[in-house]
PDB file of N, CA, C and O in Angstrom:
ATOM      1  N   UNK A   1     103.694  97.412 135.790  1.00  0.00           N
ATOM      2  CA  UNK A   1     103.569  98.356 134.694  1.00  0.00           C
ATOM      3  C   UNK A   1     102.376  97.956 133.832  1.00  0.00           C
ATOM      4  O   UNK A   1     101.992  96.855 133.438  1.00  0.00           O
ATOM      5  N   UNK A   2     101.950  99.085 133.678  1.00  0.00           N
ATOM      6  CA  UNK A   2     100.364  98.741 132.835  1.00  0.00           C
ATOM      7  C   UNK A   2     100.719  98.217 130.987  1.00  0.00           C
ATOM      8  O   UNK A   2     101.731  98.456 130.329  1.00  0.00           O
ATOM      9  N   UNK A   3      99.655  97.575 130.636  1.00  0.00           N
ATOM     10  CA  UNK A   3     100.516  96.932 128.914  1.00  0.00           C
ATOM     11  C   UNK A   3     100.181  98.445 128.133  1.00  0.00           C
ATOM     12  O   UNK A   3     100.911  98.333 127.149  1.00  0.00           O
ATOM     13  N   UNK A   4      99.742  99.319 128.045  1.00  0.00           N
ATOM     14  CA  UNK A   4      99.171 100.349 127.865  1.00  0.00           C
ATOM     15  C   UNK A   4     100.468 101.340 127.461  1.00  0.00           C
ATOM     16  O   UNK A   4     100.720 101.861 126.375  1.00  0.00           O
ATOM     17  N   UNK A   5     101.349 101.421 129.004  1.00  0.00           N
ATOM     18  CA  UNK A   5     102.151 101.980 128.912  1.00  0.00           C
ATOM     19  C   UNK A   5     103.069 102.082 127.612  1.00  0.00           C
ATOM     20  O   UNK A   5     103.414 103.178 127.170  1.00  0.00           O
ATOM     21  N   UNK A   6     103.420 100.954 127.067  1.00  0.00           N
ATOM     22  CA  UNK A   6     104.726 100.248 126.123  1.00  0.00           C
ATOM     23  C   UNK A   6     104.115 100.630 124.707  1.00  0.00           C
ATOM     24  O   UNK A   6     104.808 100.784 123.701  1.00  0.00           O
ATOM     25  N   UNK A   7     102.744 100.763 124.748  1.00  0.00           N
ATOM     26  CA  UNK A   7     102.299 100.455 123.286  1.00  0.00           C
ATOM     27  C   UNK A   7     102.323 102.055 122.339  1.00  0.00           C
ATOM     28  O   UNK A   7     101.803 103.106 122.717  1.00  0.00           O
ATOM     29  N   UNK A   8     102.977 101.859 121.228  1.00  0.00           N
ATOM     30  CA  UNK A   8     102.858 102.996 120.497  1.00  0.00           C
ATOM     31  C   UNK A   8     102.349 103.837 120.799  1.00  0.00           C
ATOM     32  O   UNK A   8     101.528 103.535 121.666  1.00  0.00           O
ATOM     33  N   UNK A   9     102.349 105.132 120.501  1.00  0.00           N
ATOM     34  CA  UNK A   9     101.064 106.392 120.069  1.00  0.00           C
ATOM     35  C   UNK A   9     101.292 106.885 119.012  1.00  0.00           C
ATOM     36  O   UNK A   9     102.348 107.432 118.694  1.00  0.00           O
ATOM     37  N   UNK A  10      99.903 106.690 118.054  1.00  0.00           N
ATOM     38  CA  UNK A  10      99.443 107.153 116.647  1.00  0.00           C
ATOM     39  C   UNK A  10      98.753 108.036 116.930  1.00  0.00           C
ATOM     40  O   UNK A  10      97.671 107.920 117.504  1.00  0.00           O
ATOM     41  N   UNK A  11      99.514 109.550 116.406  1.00  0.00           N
ATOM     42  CA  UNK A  11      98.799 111.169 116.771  1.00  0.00           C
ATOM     43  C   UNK A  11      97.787 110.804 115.553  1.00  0.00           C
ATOM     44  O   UNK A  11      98.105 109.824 114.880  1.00  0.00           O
ATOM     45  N   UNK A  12      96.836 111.359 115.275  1.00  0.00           N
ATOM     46  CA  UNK A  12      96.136 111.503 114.356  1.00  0.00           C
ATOM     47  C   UNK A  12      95.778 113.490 113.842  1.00  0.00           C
ATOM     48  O   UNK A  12      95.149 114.011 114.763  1.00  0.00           O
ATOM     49  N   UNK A  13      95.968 114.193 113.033  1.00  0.00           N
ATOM     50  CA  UNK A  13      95.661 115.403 113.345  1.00  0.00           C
ATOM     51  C   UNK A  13      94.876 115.369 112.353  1.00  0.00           C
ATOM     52  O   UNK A  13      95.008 114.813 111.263  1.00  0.00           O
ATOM     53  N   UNK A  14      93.669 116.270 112.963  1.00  0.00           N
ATOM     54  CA  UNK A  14      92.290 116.049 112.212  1.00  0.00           C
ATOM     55  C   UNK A  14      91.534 117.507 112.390  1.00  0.00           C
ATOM     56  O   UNK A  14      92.123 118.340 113.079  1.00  0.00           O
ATOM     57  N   UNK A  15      90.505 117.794 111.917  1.00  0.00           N
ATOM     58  CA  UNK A  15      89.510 118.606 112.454  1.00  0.00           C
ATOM     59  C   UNK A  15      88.132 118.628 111.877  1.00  0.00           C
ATOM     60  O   UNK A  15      88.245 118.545 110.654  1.00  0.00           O
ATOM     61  N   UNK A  16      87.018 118.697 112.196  1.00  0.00           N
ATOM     62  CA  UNK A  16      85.959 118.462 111.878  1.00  0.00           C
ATOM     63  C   UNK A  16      85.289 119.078 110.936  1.00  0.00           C
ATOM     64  O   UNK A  16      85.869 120.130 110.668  1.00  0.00           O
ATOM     65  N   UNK A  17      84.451 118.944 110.375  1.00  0.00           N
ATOM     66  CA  UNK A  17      84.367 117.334 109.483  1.00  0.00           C
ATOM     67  C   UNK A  17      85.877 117.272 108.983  1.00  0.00           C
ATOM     68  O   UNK A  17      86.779 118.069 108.722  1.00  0.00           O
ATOM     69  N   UNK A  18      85.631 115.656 108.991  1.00  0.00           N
ATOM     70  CA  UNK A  18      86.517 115.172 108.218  1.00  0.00           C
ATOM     71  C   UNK A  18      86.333 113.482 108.034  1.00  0.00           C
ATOM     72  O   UNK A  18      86.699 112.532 108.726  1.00  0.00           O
ATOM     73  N   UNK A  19      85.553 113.595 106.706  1.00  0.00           N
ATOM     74  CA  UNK A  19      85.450 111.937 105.974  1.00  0.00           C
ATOM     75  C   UNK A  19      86.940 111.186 106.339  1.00  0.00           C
ATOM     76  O   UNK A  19      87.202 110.172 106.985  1.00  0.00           O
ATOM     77  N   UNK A  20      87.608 111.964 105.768  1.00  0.00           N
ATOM     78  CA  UNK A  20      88.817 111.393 105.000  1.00  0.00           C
ATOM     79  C   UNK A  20      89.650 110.877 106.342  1.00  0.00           C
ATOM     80  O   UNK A  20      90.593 110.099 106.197  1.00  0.00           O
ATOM     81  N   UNK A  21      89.279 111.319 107.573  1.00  0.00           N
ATOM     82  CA  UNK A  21      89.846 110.959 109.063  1.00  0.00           C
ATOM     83  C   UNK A  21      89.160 109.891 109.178  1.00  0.00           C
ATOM     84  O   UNK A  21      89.635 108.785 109.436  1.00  0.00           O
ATOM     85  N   UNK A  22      87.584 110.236 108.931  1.00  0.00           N
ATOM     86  CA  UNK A  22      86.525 109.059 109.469  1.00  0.00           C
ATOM     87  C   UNK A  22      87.044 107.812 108.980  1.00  0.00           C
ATOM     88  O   UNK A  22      87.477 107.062 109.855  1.00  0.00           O
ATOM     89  N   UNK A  23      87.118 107.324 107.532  1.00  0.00           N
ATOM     90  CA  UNK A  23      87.334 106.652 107.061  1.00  0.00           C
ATOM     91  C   UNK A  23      88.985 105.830 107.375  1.00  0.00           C
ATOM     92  O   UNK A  23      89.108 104.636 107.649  1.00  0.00           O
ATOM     93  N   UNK A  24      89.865 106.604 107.275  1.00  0.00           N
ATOM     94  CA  UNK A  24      91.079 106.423 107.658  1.00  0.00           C
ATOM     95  C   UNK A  24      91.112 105.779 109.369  1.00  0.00           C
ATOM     96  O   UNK A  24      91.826 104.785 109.504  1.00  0.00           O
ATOM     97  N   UNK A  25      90.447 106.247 110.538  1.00  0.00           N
ATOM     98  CA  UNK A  25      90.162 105.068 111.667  1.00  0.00           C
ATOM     99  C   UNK A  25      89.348 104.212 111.350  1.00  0.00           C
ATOM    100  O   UNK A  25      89.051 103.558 112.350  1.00  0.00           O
ATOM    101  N   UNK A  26      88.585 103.720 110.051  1.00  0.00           N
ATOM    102  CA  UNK A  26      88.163 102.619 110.071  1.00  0.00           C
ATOM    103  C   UNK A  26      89.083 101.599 109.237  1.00  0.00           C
ATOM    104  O   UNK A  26      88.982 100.373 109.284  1.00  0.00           O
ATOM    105  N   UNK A  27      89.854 102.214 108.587  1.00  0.00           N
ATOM    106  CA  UNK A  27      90.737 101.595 107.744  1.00  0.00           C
ATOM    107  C   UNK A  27      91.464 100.543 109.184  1.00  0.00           C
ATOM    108  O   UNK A  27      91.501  99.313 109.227  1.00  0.00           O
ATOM    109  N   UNK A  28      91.960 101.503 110.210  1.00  0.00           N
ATOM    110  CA  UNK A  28      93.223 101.269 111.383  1.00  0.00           C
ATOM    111  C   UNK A  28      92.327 100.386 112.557  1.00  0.00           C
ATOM    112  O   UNK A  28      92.859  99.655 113.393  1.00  0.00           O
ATOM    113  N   UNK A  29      91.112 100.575 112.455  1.00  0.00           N
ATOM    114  CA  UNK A  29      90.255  99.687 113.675  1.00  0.00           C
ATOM    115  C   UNK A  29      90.849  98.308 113.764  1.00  0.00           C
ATOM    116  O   UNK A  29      90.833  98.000 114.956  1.00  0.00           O
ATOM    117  N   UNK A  30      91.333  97.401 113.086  1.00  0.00           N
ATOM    118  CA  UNK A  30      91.892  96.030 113.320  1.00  0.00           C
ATOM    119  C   UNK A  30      92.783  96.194 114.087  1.00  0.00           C
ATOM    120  O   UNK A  30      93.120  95.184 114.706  1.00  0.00           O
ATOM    121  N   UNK A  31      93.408  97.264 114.331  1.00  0.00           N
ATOM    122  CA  UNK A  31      94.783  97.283 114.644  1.00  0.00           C
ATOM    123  C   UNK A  31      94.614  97.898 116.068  1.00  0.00           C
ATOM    124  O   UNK A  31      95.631  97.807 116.754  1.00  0.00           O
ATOM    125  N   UNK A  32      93.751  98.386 116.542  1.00  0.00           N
ATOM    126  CA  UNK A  32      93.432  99.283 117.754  1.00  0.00           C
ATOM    127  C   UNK A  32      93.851  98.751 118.842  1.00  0.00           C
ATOM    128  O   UNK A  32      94.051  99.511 119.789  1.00  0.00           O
ATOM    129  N   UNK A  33      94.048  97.593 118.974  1.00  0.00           N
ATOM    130  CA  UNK A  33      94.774  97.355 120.590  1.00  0.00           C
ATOM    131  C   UNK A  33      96.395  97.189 120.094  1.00  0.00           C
ATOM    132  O   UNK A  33      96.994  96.461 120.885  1.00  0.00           O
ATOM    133  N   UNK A  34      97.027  97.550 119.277  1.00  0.00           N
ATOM    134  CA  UNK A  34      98.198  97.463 119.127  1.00  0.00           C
ATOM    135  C   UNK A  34      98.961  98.877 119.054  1.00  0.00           C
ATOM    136  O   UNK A  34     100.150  98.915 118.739  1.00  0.00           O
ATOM    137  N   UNK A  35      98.179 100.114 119.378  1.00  0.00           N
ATOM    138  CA  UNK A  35      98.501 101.739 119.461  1.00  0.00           C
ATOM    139  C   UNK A  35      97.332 102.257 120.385  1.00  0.00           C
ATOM    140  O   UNK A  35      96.205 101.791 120.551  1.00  0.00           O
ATOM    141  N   UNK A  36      98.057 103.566 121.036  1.00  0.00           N
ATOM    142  CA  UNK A  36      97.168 104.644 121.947  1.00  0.00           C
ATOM    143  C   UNK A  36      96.940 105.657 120.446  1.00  0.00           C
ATOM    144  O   UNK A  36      97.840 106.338 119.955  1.00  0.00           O
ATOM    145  N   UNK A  37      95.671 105.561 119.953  1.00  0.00           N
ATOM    146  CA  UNK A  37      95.289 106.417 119.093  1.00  0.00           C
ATOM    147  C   UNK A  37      95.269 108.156 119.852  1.00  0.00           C
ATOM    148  O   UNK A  37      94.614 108.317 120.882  1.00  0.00           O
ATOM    149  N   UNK A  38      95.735 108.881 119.470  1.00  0.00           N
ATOM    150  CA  UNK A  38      95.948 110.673 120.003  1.00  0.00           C
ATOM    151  C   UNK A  38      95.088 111.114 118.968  1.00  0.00           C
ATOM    152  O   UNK A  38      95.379 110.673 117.856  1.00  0.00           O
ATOM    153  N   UNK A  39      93.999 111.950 119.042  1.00  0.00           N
ATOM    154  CA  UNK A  39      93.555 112.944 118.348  1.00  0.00           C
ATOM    155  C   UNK A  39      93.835 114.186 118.519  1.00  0.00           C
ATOM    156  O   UNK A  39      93.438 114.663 119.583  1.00  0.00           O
ATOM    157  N   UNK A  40      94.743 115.296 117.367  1.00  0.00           N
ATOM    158  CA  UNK A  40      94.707 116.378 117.613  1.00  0.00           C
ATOM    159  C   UNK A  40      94.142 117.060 116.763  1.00  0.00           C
ATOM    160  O   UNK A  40      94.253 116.718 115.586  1.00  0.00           O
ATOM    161  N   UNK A  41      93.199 118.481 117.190  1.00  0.00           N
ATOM    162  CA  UNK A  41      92.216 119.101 116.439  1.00  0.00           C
ATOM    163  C   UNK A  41      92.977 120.287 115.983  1.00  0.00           C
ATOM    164  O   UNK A  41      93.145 121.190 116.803  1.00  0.00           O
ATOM    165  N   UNK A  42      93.549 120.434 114.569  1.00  0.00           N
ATOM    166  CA  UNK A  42      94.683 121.593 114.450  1.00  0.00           C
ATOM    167  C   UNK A  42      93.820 122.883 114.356  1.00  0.00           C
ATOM    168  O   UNK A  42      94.363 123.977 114.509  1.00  0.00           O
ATOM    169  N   UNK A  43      92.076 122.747 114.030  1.00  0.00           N
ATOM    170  CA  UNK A  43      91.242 124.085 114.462  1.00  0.00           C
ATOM    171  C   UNK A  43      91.446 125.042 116.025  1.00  0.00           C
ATOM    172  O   UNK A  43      91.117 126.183 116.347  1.00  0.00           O
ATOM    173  N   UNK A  44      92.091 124.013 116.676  1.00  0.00           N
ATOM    174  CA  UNK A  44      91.985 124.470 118.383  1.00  0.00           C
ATOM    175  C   UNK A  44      93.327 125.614 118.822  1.00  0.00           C
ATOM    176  O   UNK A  44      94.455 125.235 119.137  1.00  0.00           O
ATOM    177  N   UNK A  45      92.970 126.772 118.763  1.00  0.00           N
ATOM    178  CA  UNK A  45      93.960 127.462 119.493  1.00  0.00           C
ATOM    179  C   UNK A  45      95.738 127.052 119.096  1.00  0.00           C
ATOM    180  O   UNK A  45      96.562 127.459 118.277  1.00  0.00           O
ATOM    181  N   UNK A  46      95.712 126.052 120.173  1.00  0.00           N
ATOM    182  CA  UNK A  46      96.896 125.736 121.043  1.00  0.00           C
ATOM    183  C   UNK A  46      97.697 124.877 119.573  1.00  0.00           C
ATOM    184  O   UNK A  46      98.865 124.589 119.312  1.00  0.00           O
ATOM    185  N   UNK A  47      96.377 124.684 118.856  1.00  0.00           N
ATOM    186  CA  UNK A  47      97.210 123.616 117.491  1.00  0.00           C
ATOM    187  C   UNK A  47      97.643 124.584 116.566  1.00  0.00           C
ATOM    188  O   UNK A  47      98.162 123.862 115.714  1.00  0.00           O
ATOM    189  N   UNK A  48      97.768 125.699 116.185  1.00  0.00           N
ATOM    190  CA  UNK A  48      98.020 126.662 115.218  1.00  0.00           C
ATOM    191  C   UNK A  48      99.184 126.171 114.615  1.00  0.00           C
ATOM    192  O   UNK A  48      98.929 125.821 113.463  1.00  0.00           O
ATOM    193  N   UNK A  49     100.653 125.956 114.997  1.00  0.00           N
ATOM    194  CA  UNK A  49     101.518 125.284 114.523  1.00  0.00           C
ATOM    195  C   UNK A  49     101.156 124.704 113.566  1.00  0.00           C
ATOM    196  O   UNK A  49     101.200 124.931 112.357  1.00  0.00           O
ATOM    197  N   UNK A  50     100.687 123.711 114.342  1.00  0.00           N
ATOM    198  CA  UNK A  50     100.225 122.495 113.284  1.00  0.00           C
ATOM    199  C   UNK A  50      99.089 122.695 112.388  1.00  0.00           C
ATOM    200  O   UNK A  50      99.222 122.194 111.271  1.00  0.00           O
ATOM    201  N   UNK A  51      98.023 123.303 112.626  1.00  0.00           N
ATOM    202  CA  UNK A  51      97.564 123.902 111.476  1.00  0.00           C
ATOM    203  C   UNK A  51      98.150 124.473 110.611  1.00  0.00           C
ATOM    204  O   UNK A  51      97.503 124.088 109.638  1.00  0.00           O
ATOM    205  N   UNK A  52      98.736 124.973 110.311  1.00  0.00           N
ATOM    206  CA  UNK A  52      99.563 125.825 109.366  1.00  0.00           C
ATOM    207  C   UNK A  52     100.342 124.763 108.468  1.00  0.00           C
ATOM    208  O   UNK A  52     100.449 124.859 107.246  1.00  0.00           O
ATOM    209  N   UNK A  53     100.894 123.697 109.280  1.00  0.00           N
ATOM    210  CA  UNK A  53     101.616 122.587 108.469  1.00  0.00           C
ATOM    211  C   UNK A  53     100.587 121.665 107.820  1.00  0.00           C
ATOM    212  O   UNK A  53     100.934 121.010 106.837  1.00  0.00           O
ATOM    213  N   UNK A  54      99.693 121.596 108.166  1.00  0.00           N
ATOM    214  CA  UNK A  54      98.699 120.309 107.748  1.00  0.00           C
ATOM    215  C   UNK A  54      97.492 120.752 107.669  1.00  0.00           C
ATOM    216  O   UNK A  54      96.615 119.992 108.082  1.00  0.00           O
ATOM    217  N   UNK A  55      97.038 122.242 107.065  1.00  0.00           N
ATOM    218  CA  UNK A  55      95.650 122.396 106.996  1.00  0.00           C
ATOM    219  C   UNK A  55      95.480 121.576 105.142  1.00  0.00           C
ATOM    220  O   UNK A  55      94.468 121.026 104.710  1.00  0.00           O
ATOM    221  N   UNK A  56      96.163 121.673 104.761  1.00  0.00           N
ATOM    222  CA  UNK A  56      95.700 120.711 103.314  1.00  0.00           C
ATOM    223  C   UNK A  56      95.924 119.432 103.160  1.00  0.00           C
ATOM    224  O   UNK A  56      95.478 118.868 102.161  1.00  0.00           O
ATOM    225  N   UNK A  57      96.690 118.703 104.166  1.00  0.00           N
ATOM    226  CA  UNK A  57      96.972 117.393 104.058  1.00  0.00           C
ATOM    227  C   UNK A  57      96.374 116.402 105.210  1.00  0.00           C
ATOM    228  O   UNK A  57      96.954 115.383 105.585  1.00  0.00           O
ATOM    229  N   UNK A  58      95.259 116.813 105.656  1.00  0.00           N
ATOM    230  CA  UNK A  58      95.011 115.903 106.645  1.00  0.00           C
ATOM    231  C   UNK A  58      93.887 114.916 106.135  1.00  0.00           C
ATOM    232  O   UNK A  58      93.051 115.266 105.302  1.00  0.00           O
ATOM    233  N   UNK A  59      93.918 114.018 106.535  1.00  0.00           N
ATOM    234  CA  UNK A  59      94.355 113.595 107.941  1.00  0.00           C
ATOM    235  C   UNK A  59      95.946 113.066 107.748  1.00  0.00           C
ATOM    236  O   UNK A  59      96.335 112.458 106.750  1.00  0.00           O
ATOM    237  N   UNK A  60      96.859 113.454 109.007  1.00  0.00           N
ATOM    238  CA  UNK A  60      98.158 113.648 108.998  1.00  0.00           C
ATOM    239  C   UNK A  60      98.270 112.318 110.189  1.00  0.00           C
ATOM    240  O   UNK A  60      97.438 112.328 111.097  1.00  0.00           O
ATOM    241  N   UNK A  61      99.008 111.523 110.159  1.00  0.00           N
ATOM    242  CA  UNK A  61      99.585 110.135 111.306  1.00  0.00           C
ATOM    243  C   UNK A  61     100.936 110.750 111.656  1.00  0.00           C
ATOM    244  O   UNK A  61     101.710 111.131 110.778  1.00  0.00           O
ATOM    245  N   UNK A  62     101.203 110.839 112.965  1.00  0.00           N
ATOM    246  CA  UNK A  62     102.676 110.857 113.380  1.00  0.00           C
ATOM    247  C   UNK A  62     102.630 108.814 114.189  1.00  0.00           C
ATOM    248  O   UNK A  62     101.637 108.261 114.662  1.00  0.00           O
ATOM    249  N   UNK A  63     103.431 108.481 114.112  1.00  0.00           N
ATOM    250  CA  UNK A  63     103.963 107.616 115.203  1.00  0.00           C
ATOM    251  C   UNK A  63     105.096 107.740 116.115  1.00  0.00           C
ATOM    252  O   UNK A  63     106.237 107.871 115.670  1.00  0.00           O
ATOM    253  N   UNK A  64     104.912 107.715 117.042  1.00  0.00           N
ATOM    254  CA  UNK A  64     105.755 107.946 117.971  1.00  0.00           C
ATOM    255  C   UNK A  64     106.436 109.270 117.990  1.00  0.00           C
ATOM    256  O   UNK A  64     107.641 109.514 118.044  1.00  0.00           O
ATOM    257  N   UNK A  65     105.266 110.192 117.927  1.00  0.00           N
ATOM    258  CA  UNK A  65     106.193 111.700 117.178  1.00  0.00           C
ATOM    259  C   UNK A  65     106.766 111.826 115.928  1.00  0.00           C
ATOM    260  O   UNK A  65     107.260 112.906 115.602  1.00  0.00           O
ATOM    261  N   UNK A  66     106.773 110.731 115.065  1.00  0.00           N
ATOM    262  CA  UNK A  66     107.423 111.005 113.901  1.00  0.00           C
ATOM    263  C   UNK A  66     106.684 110.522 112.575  1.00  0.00           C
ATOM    264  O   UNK A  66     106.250 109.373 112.497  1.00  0.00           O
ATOM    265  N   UNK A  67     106.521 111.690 111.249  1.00  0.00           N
ATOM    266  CA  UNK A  67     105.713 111.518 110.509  1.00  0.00           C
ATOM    267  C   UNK A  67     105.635 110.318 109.964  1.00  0.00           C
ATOM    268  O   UNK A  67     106.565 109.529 109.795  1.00  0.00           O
ATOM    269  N   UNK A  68     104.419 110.171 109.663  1.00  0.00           N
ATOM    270  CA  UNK A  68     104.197 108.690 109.235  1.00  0.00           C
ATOM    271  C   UNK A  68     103.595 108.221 107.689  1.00  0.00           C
ATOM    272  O   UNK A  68     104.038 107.370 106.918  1.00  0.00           O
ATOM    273  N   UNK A  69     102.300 109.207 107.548  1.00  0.00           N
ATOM    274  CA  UNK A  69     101.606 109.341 106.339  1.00  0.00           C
ATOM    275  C   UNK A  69     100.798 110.192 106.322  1.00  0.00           C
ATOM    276  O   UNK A  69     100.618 110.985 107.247  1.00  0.00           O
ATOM    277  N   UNK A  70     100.044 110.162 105.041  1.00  0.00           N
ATOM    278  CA  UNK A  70      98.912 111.526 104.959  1.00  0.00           C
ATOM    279  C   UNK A  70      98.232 111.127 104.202  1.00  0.00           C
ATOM    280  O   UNK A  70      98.511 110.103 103.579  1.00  0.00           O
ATOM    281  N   UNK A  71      97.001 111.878 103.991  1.00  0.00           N
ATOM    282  CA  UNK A  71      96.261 111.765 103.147  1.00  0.00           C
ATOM    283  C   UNK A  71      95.262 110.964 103.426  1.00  0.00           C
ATOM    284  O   UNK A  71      94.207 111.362 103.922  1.00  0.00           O
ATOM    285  N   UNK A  72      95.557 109.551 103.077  1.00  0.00           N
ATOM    286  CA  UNK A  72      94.851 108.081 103.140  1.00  0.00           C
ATOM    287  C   UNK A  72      96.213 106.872 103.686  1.00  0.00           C
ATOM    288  O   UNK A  72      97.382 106.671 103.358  1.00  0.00           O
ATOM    289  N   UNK A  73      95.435 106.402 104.478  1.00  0.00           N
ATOM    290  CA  UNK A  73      96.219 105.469 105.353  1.00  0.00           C
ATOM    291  C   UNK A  73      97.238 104.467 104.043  1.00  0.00           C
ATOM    292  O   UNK A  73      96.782 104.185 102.935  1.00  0.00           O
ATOM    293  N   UNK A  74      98.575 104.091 104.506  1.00  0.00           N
ATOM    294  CA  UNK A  74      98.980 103.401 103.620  1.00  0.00           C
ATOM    295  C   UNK A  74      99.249 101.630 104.443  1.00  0.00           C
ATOM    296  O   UNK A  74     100.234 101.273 105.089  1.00  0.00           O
ATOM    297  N   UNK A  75      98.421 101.094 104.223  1.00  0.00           N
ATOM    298  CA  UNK A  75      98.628 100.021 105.036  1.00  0.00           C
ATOM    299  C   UNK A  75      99.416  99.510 105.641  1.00  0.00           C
ATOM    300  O   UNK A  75      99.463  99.166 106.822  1.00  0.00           O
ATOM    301  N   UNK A  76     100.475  99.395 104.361  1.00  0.00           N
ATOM    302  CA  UNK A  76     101.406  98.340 104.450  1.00  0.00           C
ATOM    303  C   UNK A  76     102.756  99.020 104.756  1.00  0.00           C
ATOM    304  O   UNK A  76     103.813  98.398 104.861  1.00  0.00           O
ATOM    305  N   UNK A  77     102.585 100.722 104.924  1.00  0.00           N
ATOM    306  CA  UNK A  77     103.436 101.590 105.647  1.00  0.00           C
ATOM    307  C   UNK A  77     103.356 101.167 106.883  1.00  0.00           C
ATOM    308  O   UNK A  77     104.320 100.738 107.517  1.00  0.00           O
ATOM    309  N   UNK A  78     101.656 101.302 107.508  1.00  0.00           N
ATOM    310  CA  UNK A  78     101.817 101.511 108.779  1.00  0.00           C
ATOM    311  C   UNK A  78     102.245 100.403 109.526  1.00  0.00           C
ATOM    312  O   UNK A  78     102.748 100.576 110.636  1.00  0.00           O
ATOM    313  N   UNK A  79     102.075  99.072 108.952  1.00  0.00           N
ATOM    314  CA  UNK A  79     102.084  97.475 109.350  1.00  0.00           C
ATOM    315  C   UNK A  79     103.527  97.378 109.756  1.00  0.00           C
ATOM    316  O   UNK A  79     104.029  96.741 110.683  1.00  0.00           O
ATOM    317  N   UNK A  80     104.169  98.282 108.703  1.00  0.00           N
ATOM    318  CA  UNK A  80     105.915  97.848 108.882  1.00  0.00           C
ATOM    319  C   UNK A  80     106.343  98.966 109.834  1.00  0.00           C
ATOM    320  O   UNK A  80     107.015  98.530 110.769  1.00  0.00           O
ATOM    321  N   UNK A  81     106.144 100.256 109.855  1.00  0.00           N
ATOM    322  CA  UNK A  81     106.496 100.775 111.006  1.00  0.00           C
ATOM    323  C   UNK A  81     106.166 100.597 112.268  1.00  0.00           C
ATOM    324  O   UNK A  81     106.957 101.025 113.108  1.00  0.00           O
ATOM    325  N   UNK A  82     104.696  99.800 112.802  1.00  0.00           N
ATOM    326  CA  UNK A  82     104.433  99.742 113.883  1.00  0.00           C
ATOM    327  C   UNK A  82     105.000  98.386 114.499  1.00  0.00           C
ATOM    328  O   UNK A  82     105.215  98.292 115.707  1.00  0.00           O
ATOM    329  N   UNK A  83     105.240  97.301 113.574  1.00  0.00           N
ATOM    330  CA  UNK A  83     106.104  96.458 113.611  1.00  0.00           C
ATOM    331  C   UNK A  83     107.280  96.876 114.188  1.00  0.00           C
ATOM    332  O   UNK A  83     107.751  96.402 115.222  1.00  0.00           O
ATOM    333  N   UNK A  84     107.751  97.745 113.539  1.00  0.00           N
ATOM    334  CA  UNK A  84     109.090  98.268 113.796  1.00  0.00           C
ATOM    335  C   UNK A  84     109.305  98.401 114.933  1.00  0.00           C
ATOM    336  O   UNK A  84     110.209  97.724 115.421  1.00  0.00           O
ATOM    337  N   UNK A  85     108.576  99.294 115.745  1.00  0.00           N
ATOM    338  CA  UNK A  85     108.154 100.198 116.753  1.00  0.00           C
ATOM    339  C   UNK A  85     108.201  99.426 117.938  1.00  0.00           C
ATOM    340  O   UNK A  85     108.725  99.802 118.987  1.00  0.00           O
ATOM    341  N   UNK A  86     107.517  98.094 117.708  1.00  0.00           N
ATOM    342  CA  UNK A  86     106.701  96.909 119.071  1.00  0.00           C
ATOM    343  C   UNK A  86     108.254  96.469 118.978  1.00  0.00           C
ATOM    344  O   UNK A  86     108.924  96.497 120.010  1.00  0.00           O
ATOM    345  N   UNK A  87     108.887  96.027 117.644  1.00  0.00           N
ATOM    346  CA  UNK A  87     109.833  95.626 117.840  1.00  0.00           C
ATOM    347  C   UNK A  87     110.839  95.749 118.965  1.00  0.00           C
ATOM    348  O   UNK A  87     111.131  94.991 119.889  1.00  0.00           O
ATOM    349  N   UNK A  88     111.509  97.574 118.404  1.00  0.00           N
ATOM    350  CA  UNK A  88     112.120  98.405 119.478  1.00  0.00           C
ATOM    351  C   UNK A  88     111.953  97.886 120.922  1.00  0.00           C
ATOM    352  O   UNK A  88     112.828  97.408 121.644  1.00  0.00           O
ATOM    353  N   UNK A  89     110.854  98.049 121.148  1.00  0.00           N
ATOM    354  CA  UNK A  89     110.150  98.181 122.934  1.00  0.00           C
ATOM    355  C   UNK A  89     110.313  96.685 123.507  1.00  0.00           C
ATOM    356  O   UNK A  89     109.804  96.648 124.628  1.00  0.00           O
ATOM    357  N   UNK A  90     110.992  95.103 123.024  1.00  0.00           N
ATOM    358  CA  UNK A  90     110.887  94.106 123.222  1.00  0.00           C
ATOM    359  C   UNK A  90     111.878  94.157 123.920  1.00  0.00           C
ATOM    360  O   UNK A  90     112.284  93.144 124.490  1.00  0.00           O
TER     361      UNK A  90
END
């Protein structure tokens, strides 16, 4: 089994421009081999849903499918949920 497989996924929903995304994966770059980062573009068609939920609050984090934060990354949110998360999968 690949290590790949086991490791989180942090959706990110974004759409272009967006500082406030840019900035927010540089905030999370330390952390990048510890999640499969997902980008979804809620401008695209197929994202309309989710546009509609998050055209004012993005950039939007799900983990593992489930909301996480908004706005601006909260560090010490994400530290303890992804903790959480690796935990689970042990």
């Amino acid at each position: 089994c690949s290590a790949g497989a086991n490791k989180p996924v942090l959706t990110l929903f974004t759409k272009k421009p967006c500082p406030l995304c840019d900035e927010a994966k540089e905030v999370l770059e330390p952390y990048k081999r510890r999640f499969i980062l997902q980008e979804v573009d809620i401008t695209l068609p197929e994202n309309s849903a989710w546009y509609d939920k998050y055209k004012y609050d993005i950039p939007v984090f799900h983990l593992n499918g489930k909301f996480l934060m908004k706005h601006r990354v909260d560090i010490q949110k994400f530290e303890d949920q992804l903790r959480k998360v690796e935990l689970e999968r042990e």
